[in-house]
C-alpha positions in Angstrom: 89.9 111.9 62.9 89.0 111.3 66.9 89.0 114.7 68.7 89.2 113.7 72.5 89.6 116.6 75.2 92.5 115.7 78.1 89.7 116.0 80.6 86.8 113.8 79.3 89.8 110.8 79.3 90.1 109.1 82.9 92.4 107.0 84.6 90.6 103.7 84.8 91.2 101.2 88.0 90.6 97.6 88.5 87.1 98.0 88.4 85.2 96.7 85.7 84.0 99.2 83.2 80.8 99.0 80.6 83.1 98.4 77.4 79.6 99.3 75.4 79.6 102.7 76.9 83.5 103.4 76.7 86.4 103.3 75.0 89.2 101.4 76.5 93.2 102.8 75.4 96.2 101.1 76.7 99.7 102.6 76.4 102.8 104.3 78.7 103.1 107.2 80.5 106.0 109.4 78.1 105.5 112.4 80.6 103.6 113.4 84.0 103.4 116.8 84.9 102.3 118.0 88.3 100.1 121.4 88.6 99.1 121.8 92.4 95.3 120.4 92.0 95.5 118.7 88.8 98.0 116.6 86.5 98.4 115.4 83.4 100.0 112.6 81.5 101.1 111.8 78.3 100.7 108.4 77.1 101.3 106.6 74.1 98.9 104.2 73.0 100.8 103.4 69.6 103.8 104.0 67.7 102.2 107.4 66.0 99.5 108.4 68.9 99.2 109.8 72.0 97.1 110.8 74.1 97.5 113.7 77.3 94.7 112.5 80.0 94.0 115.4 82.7 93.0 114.6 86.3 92.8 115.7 90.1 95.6 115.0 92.8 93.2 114.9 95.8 93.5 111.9 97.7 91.2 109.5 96.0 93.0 110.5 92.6 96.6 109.8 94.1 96.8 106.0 92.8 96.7 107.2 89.3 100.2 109.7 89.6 102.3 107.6 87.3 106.0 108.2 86.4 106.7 107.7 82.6 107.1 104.3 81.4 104.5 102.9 83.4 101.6 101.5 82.1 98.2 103.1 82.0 94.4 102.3 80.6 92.7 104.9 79.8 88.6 105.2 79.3 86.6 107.3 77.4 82.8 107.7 77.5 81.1 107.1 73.8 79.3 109.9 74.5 82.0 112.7 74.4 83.7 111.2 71.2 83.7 113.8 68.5 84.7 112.4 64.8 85.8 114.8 62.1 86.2 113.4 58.7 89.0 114.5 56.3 
């Protein structure tokens, strides 16, 4: 099982990003909600998973406020993965 915490996730942009170093998930936004400095979305990256994704609403952060149904990539740095087995 992947544990990932809503605020290690971030929006990624059309810059490139070291795919060695990250993890790269693609999906829609279900749900954005709005809370004065940050937000959060919900985003589906598969029939059965989601993932929530926390980040800021200052002004260099505005270009990721989504409305549900768009499309979103979403990185992950290798370092903050935390695997559980079963």
């Amino acid at each position: 099982m992947l544990v990932v915490r809503p605020e290690r996730l971030f929006p990624l942009s059309q810059e490139s990003i070291d795919s060695d170093q990250h993890l790269i998930f693609k999906g829609k936004v279900i749900e954005s909600v709005y809370q004065g400095e940050t937000a959060f979305a919900q985003v589906s990256i598969s029939e059965d998973h989601q993932l929530t994704v926390r980040f800021g609403t200052d002004a260099s952060a505005r270009k990721f406020l989504l409305e549900p149904g768009d499309s979103m990539e979403l990185g992950l740095n290798r370092k903050d993965i935390i695997l559980i087995p079963r």
